[in-house]
C-alpha positions, 0 to 999 in steps of 0.5 A, spaced: 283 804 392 282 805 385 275 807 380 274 802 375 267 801 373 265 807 378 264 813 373 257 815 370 254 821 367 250 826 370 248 834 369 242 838 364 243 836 357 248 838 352 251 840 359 253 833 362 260 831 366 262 825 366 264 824 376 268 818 378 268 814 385 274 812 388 272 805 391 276 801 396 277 794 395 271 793 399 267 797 394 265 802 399 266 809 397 272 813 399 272 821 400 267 824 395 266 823 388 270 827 382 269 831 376 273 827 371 271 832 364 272 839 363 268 844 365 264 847 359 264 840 356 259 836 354 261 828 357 258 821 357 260 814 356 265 813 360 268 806 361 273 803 365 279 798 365 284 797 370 289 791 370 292 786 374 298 792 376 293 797 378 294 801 372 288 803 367 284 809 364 278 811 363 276 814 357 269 818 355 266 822 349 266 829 350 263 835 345 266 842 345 263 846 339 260 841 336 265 836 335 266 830 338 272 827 341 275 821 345 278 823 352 283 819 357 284 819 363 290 815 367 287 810 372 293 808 378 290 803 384 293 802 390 295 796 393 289 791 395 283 793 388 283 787 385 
């Protein structure tokens, strides 16, 4: 199971999150989508990559006091996501 390309942006401007969806290798949704970005964060631009061992990152922009920053969360598939 694994994320990947499965991460968007939703919420009301100058408040987005960035969620994720972990999908199974068959692409079908498993369990409920997560919340990646902290809360009082404005997030977005998420992108994806995992490689051929399951091991990735996803990484986003994120704004707290007017300051951009460049955030990264570890990835781990399991077996059967390639």
């Amino acid at each position: 199971m694994c994320i990947r390309d499965s991460a968007w942006t939703e919420g009301p401007e100058n408040a987005h999150i960035v969620r994720a969806q972990v999908l199974a290798a068959s692409g079908e949704p498993v369990g409920e989508a997560l919340d990646v970005s902290t809360a009082g964060q404005n997030a977005g631009q998420a992108r994806g990559a995992v490689d051929s061992n399951g091991k990735g990152i996803l990484a986003y922009f994120a704004s707290s006091d007017g300051e951009y920053h460049l955030v990264a969360a570890p990835i781990a598939c399991g077996k059967g996501t390639e």
